[in-house]
C-alpha positions in Angstrom: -143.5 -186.8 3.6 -146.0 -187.9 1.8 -146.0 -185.7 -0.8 -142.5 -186.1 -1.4 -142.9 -189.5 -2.8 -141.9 -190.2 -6.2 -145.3 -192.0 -7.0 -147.3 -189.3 -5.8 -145.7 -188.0 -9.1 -146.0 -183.8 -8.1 -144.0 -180.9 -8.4 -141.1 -179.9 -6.1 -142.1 -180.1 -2.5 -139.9 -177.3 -0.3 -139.7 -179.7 3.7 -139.1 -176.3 5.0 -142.7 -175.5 4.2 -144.4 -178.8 6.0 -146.9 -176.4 7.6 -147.9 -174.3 4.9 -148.5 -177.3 2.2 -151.2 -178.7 5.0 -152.4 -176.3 5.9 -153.1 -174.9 2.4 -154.2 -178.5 1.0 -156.2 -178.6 4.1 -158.3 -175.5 3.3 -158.9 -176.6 -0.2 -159.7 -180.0 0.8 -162.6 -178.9 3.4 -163.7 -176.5 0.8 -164.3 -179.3 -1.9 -168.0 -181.3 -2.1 -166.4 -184.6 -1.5 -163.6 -184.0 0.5 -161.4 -185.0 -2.5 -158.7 -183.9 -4.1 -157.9 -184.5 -8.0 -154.8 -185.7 -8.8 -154.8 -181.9 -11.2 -155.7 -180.2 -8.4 -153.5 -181.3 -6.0 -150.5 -181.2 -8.6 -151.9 -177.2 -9.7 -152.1 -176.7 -5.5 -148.7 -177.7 -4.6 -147.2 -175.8 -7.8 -148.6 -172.9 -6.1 -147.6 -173.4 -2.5 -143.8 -174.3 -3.4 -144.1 -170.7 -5.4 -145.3 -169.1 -2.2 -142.9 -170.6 0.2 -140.2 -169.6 -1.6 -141.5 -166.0 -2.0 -142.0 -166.1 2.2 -138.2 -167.6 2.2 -136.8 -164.6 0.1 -138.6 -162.4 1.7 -137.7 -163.8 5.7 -133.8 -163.2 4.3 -134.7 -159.7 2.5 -132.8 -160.6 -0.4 -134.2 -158.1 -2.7 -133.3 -159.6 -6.1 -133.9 -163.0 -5.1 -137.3 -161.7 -3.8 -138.3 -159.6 -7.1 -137.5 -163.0 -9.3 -139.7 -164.7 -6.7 -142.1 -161.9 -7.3 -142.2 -162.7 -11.1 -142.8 -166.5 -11.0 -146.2 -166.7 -12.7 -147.4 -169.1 -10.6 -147.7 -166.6 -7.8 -150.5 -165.4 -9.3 -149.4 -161.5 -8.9 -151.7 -159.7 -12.1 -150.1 -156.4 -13.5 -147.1 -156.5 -11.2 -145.6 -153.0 -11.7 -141.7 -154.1 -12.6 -141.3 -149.8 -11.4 -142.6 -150.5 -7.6 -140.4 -154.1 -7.0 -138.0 -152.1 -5.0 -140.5 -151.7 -2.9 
């Protein structure tokens, strides 16, 4: 809830992903020196996890087009994605 706040001033947040956003901020967050998150990083972190819970969503409903746009959203982070093998 949180992070849906308008003056935490971040991207999209997906409530049907509760778990993954803390558990992924978590992570990052007990991987950092000061158990601090930068405004950047946060905003870069949840960017990413909104990308990936809607990849797991297309996926869970095997919605093959919806899943290969998911696929192509750069901030999944997928490097040389073969557009021959999305059928996959």
């Amino acid at each position: 809830m949180a992070l849906m706040k308008p003056e935490a001033q971040l991207p999209t947040i997906h409530p049907f992903a509760a778990v993954l956003y803390q558990d992924e901020l978590f992570n990052l967050q007990e991987q950092s020196s000061l158990y601090y998150l930068a405004p950047e990083e946060l905003s870069t972190t949840v960017e990413k996890v909104s990308a990936v819970a809607l990849l797991n969503q297309a996926l869970e409903t095997e919605d093959l087009e919806l899943t290969q746009d998911r696929l192509r959203n750069p901030l999944i982070d997928f490097k040389n994605l073969d557009e021959a093998h999305l059928e996959r």
